[in-house]
C-alpha positions as CSV (number, residue, x, y, z in Angstrom):
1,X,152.6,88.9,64.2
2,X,153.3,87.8,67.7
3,X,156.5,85.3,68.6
4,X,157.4,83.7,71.4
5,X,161.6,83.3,71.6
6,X,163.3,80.6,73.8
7,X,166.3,78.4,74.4
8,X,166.5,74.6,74.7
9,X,170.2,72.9,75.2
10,X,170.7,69.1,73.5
11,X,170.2,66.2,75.5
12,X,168.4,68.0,78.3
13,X,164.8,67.7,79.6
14,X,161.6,69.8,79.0
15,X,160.3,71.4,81.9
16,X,156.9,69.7,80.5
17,X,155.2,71.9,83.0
18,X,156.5,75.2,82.2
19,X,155.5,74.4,78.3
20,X,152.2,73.4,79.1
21,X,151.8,76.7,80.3
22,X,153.6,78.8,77.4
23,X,151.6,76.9,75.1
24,X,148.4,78.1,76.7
25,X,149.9,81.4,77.1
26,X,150.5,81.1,73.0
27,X,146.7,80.2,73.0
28,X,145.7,83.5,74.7
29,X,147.9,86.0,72.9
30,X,147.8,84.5,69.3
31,X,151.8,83.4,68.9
32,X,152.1,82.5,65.4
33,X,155.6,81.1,66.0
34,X,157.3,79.4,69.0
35,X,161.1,80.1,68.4
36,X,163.9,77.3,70.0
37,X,167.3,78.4,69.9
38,X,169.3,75.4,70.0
39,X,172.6,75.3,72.3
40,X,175.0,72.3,73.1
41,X,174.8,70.1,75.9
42,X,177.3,69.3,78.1
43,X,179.1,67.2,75.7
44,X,180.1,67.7,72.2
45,X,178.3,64.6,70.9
46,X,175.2,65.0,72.4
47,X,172.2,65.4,69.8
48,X,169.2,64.5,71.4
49,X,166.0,67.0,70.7
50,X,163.1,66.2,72.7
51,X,160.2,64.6,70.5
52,X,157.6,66.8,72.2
53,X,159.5,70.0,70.8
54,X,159.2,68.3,67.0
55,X,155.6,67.2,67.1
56,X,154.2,70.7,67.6
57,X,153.5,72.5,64.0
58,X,154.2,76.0,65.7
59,X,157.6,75.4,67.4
60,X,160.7,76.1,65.3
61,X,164.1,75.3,66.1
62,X,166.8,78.0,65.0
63,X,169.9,77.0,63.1
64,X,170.9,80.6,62.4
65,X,174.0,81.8,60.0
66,X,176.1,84.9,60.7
67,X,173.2,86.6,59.5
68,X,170.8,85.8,61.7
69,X,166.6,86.2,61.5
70,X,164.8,89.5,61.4
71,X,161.6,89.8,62.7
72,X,161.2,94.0,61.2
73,X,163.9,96.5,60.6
74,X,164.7,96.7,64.0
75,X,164.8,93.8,65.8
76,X,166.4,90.7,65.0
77,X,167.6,87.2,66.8
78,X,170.7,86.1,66.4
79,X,172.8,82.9,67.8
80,X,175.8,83.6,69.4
81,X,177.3,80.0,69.5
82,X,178.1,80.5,73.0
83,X,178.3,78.0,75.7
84,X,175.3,77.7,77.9
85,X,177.1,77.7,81.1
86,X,178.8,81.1,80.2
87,X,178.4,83.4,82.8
88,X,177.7,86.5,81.3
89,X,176.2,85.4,78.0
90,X,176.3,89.4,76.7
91,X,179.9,89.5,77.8
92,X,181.2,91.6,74.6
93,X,178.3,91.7,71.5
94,X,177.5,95.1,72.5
95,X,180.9,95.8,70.3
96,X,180.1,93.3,67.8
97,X,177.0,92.9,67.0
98,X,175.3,95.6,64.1
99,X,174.4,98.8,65.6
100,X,171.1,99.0,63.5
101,X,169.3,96.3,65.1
102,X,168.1,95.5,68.7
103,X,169.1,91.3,69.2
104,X,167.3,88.5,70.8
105,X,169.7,86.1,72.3
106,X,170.4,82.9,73.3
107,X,171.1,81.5,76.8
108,X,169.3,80.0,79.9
109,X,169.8,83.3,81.1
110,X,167.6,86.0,81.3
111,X,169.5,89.3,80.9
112,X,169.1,92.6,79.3
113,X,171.3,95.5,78.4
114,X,170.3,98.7,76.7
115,X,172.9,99.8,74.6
116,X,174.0,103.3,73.9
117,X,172.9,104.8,70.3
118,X,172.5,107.8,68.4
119,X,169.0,106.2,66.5
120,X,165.8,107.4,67.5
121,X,165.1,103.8,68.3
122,X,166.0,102.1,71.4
123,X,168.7,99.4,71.4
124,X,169.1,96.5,73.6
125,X,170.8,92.9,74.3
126,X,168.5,90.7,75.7
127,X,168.5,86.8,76.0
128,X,165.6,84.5,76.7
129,X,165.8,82.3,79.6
130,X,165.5,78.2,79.1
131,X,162.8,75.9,77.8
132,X,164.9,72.7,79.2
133,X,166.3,71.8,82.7
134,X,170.0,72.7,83.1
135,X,172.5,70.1,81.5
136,X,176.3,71.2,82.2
137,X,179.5,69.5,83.8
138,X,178.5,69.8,87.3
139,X,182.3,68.5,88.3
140,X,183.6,72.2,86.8
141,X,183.2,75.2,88.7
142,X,182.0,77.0,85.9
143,X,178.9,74.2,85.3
144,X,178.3,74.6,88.8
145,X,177.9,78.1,88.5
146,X,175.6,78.0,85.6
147,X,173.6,75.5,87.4
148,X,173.0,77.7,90.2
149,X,172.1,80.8,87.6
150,X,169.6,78.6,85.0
151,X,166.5,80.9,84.4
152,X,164.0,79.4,82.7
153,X,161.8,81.6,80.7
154,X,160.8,83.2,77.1
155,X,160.6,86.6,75.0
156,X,157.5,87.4,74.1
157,X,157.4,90.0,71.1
158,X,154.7,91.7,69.1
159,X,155.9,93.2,65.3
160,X,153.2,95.5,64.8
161,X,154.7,96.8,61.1
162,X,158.0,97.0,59.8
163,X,159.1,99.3,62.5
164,X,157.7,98.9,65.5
165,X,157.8,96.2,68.0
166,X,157.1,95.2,72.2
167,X,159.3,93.1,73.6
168,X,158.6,91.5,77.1
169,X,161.3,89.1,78.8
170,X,159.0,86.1,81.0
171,X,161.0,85.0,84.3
172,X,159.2,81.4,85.0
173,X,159.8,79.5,87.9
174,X,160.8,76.0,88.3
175,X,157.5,74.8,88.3
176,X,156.8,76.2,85.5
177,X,154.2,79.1,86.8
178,X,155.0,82.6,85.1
179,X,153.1,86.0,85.4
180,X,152.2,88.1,82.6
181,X,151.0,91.3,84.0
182,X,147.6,90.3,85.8
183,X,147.8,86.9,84.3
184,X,148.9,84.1,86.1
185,X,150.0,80.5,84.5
186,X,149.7,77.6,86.5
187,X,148.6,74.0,85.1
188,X,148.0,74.9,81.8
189,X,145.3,77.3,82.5
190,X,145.5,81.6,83.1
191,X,144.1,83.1,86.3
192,X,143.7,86.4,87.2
193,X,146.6,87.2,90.3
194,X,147.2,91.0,91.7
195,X,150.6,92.0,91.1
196,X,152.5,92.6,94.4
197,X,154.1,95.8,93.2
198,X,155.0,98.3,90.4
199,X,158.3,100.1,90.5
200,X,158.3,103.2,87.9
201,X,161.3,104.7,86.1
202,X,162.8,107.5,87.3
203,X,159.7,110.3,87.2
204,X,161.2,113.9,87.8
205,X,158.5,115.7,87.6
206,X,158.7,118.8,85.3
207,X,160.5,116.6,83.2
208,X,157.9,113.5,83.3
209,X,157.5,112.6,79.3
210,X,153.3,112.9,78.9
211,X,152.8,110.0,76.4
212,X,154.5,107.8,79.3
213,X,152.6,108.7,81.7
214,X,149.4,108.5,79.8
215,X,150.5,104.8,79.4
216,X,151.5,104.6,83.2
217,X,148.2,105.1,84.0
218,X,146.8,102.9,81.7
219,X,149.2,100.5,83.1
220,X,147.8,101.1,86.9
221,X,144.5,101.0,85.7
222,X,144.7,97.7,84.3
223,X,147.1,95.9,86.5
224,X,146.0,97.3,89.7
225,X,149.4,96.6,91.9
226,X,149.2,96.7,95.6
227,X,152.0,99.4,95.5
228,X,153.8,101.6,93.2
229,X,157.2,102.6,94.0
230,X,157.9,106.4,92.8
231,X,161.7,107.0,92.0
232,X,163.3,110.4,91.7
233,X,159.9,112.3,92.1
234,X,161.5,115.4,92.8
235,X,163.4,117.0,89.7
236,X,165.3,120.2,91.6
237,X,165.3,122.3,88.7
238,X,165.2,125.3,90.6
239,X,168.3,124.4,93.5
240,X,170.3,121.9,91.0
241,X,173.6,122.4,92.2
242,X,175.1,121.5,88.8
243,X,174.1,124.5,87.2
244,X,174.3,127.0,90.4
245,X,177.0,128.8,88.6
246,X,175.3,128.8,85.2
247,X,174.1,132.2,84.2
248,X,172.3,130.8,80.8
249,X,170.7,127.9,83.0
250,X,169.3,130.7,85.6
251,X,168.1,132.4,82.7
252,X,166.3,129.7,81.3
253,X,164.5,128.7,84.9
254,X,163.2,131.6,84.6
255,X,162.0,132.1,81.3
256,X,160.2,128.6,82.0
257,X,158.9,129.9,85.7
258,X,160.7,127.1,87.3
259,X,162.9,128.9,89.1
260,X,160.4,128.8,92.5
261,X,161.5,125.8,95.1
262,X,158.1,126.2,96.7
263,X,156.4,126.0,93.5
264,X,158.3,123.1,92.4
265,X,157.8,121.2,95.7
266,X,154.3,121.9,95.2
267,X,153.8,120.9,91.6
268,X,155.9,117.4,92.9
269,X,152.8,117.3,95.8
270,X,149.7,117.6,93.1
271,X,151.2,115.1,91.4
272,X,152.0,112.2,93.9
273,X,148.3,113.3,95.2
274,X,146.9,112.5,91.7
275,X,148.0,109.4,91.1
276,X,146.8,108.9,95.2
277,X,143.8,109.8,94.6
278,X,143.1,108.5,91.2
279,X,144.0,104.8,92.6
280,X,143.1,104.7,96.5
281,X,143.7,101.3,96.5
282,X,147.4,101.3,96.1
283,X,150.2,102.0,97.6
284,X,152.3,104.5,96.7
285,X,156.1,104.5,98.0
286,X,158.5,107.3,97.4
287,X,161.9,106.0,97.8
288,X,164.5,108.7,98.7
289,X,166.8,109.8,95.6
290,X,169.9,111.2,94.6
291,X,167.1,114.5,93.2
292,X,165.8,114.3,96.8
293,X,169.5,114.9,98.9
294,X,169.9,117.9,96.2
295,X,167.6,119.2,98.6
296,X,170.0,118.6,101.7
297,X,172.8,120.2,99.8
298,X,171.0,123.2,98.9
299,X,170.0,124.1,102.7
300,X,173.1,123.0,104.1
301,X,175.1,125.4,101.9
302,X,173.7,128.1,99.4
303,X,169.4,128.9,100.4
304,X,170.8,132.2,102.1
305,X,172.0,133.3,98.8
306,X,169.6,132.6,96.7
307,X,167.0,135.5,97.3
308,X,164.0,134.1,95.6
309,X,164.1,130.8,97.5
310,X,165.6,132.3,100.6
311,X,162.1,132.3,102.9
312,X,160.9,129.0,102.0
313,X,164.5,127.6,102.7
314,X,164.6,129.2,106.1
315,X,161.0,127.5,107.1
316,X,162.8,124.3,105.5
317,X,166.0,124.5,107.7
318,X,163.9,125.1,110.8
319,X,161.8,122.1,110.1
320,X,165.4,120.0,109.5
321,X,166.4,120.9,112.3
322,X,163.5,120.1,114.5
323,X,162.7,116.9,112.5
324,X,166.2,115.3,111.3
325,X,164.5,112.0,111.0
326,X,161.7,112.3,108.2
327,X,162.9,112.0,104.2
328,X,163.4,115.5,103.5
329,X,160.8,115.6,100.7
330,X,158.3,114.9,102.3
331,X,159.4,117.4,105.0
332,X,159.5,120.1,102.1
333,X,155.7,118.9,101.1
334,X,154.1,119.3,104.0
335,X,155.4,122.4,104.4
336,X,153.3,123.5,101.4
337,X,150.4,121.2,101.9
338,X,149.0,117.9,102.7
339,X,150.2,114.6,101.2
340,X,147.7,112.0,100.7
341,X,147.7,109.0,103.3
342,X,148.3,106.1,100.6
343,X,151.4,107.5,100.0
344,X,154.4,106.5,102.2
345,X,157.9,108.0,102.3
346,X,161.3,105.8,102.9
347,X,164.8,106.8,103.5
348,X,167.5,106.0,101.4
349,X,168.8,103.6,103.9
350,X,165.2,102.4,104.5
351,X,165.3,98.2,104.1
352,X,161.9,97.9,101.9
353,X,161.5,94.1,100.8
354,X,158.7,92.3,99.4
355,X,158.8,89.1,98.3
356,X,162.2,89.2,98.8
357,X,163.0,92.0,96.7
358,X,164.4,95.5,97.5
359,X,162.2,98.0,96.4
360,X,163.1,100.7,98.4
361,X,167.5,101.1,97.8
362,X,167.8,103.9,94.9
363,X,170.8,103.0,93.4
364,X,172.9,105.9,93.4
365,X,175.0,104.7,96.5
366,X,177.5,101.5,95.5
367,X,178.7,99.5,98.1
368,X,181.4,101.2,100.5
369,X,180.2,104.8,99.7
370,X,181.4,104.1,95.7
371,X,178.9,105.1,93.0
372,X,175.8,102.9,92.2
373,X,175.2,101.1,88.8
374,X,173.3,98.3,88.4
375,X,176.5,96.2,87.0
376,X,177.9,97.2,90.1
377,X,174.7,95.7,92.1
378,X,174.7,92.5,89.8
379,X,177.9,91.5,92.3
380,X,175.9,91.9,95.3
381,X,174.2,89.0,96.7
382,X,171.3,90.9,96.8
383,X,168.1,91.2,94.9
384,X,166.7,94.5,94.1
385,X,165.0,96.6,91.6
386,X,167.1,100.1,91.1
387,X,166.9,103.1,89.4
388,X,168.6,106.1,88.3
389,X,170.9,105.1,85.4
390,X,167.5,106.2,83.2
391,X,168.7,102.5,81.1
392,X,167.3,99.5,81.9
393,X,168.9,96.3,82.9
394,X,168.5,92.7,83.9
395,X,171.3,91.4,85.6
396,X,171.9,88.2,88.1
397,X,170.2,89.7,91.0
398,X,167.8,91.8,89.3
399,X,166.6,94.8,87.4
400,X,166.7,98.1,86.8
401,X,164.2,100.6,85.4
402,X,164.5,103.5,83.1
403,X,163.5,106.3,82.7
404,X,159.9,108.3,82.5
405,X,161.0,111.4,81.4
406,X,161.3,112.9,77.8
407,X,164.6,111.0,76.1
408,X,166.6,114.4,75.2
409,X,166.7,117.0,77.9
410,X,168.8,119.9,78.3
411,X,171.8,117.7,79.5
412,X,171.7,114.7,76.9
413,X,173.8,115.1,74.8
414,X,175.4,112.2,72.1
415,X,174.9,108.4,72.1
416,X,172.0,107.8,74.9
417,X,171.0,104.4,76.7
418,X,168.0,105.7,78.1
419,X,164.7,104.0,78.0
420,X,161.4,104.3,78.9
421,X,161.1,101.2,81.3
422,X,158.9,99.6,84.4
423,X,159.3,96.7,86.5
424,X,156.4,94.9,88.1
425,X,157.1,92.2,90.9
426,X,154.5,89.0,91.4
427,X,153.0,87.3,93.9
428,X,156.0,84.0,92.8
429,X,158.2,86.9,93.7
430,X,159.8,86.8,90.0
431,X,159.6,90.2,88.4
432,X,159.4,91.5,84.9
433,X,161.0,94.9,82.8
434,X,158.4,96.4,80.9
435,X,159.8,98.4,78.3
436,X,157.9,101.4,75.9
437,X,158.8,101.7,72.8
438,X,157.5,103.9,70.6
C-alpha cells in the first residue's frame, strides 16, 4: 500500500499547481490514499475546506484521536493539535509520544528527527510540509516567522507488510515543481531531470555496512548524479587516538589485520577508485572529516612510537611538510598510489556550493571553534547538508545524513539514533533525505 501524507490549514488556498502535480505523481507510483491533516487557520472560527480537496475519492482528511492512525506496527500518524505557525513543530514529542512507533506529523514544515532507541527498528519524528499557501497573523512576529518558514510538500510512504516500511519526505517549491529521485514534476506531467548531486552518509571504510552499499550503488546507477559527495571516507582504525592507550583495542587491530596505516590508506584508495571507475561520469568529492585530521594528530604527536606505522608516517611528515596545502588524505593516498581523476579532494574550510547549498562543510566544527551538530547549524543562516552525527535530520536550513556503516560497532553502546541515510540535491536546488530501512 502506498500513501501519500500532507497538511492543509482552514481557510487557506490550494497551491492548485503543486496538486496537480502530486496527483500525477499518485498516478505514477500507485497511492491508494492521499492523507490531509487538517490544522487551524489563523482564526479560531475559520472552517473553510477547499471544494477541490472533497471532490477527489482518494483524498482523506484526518480527524485523528489521541490514538492516532497506524499504517503497520511501526509507523503511525498522529495529530499533534499544534499551531501551524509554531516554530519548531517537534519541539518536545520526542518525550511524549510512544516509543514503539515512528510518527508522521503535522505542519507546513518539513522536519525530521531520528530519535534515540534500543529497537532494532529505526525511530524518527518527521512532519510533512503544506498542501495550502500560508494563512497566519502576519501583524505577530511569530506569523511572520512562520510565513517566512512555510514548506510546502508531502510524505510519501510505502507499507510493504506489517513491518516494514519507506518513508521519503518531498520538498516542493512554490510553484509547485518537486523532484523525486530522477523524476521531475512540473505541469502535471513527470520528466526525467539529472540530479545535481548525492551526498552519502558517513562511509568509513572498514566499517562500510555491505547491504548499504550494495543499495548505494544501486542508487548511483539509477539516479546518475553529477557528483557524489564522500563523507568520513577514512576510518583510522589503525592511528585512532581514542584507543592509543587501549591494550585490548591494539589487540583486536591486530587480530583483524587492521593495524597497518599504509594498508588502511590503501584499502580507503581501492575503494574511492571503485566507485570512480564504476561511474566515470560523476563526480566524486571527498570532503575533509573529523576521521581525516585523526591523521594530522597522529603525525604531529605519536607516528615515532608506534613501530609498525613508523616508516610510512615518516614519508607522510616529509610530504606535510613539503605540501602543507593539500587535504591530508589525499596526501596519504598518493603516497601509496594513484587516485582516480573524477575524484576531487576539499578542505575542511573549502566553500563547496551548488545550487546554493554547502556540500562541502563536515559538520564537526560549530561556529566559533564549538562542536558541530546539525541543531547547532539549524541557527545558522546557512544552508548545508552535514554529516557526522551518523542520525539524520531536517532542520530550517537543511539536512543531515546518516550513517553507512554497520548500526552496532565496537563503540555503540545503549539507546542509538543512527541511521542509514542519503541526501540528494536537485536541479530546483531543494534536496531530499533518503532513508534505508530495513
Amino acid at each position: 500500500m502506498n500513501y501519500l501524507v500532507s497538511t492543509i490549514q482552514l481557510n487557506a488556498l490550494v497551491n492548485r499547481p503543486f496538486l496537480r502535480n502530486m496527483l500525477a505523481f499518485a498516478d505514477q507510483h500507485n497511492v491508494t490514499k492521499i492523507y490531509l491533516y487538517v490544522m487551524p487557520g489563523k482564526n479560531q472560527d475559520e472552517s473553510s475546506i477547499p471544494e477541490i480537496l472533497l471532490m477527489n475519492e482518494r483524498i482523506e482528511l484526518l480527524f485523528l484521536d489521541k490514538n492516532g492512525k497506524k499504517l503497520n506496527s511501526n509507523l503511525k500518524l498522529y495529530d499533534t493539535g499544534i499551531l501551524a505557525s509554531q516554530i519548531n513543530p517537534l519541539t518536545g514529542f520526542n518525550k511524549k509520544l510512544h516509543r514503539d512507533y515512528s510518527y508522521i506529523l503535522p505542519s507546513p514544515k518539513i522536519r525530521y528527527a531520528s530519535i534515540p532507541n534500543t529497537s532494532k527498528h529505526p525511530r524518527f519524528l518527521a512532519t510533512t510540509g503544506a498542501l495550502t499557501h500560508g494563512n497566519y497573523k502576519l501583524h505577530t512576529a511569530q506569523g511572520r516567522k512562520a510565513e517566512l518558514e512555510h514548506e510546502y510538500g508531502f510524505s510519501f510512504v510505502k507499507v510493504t507488510n506489517s513491518r516494514k516500511f519507506t518513508f521519503h519526505p518531498v520538498m516542493a517549491m512554490k510553484n509547485g515543481k518537486f523532484n523525486y529521485y530522477r523524476e521531475h514534476y512540473t505541469n502535471g506531467t513527470m520528466i526525467d531531470q539529472q540530479p545535481e548531486a548525492i551526498v552519502l552518509g558517513d562511509w568509513h571504510t572498514g566499517d562500510t555496512c555491505s547491504w548499504v552499499r550494495a543499495e548505494t550503488i544501486k542508487m548511483l546507477e539509477t539516479v546518475r548524479p553529477k557528483r557524489a559527495v564522500f563523507h568520513d571516507l577514512f576510518n583510522g582504525h589503525s592511528i585512532n587516538h581514542h584507543e592509543r592507550r587501549d591494550t585490548f583495542s591494539k589487540a583486536q587491530l591486530w587480530k583483524n589485520k587492521i593495524h597497518v596505516l599504509r594498508e588502511e590508506i590503501d584499502q580507503c584508495r581501492k575503494e574511492v577508485n571503485f566507485f570512480a571507475a564504476k561511474f566515470p561520469d560523476i563526480q566524486f568529492i571527498v570532503a575533509e572529516s573529523n576521521h581525516d585530521l585523526f591523521l594530522r594528530e597522529y603525525i604531529g604527536q605519536s607516528f615515532l612510537e608506534d613501530g609498525q606505522n613508523s616508516v610510512f608516517g615518516c614519508q607522510l611528515f616529509v610530504a606535510l611538510d613539503t605540501d602543507p596545502v593539500t587535504p591530508i588524505l589525499k596526501t596519504a593516498m598518493l603516497l601509496v598510489g594513484n587516485v582516480a581523476e573524477n575524484v576531487i579532494f576539499l578542505d575542511e574550510d573549502d566553500e563547496y556550493r551548488i545550487k546554493g547549498t554547502g556540500l562541502g562543510i563536515h559538520g564537526h566544527r560549530g561556529a566559533n571553534g564549538s562542536r558541530g551538530s546539525a541543531l547547532s547549524f539549524s541557527n545558522n543562516n546557512l544552508k548545508l547538508v552535514t554529516a557526522h552525527g551518523h542520525s539524520p535530520w531536517i532542520h530550517a536550513n537543511g539536512l543531515a545524513v546518516g550513517t553507512s556503516t554497520k548500526k552496532k560497532l565496537g563503540y555503540t553502546k545503549g539507546p542509538s539514533s543512527w541511521e542509514h541515510a542519503h541526501v540528494i540535491l536537485y536541479q530546483t536546488g531543494k534536496c531530499t533525505l533518503i532513508t534505508m530501512i530495513h
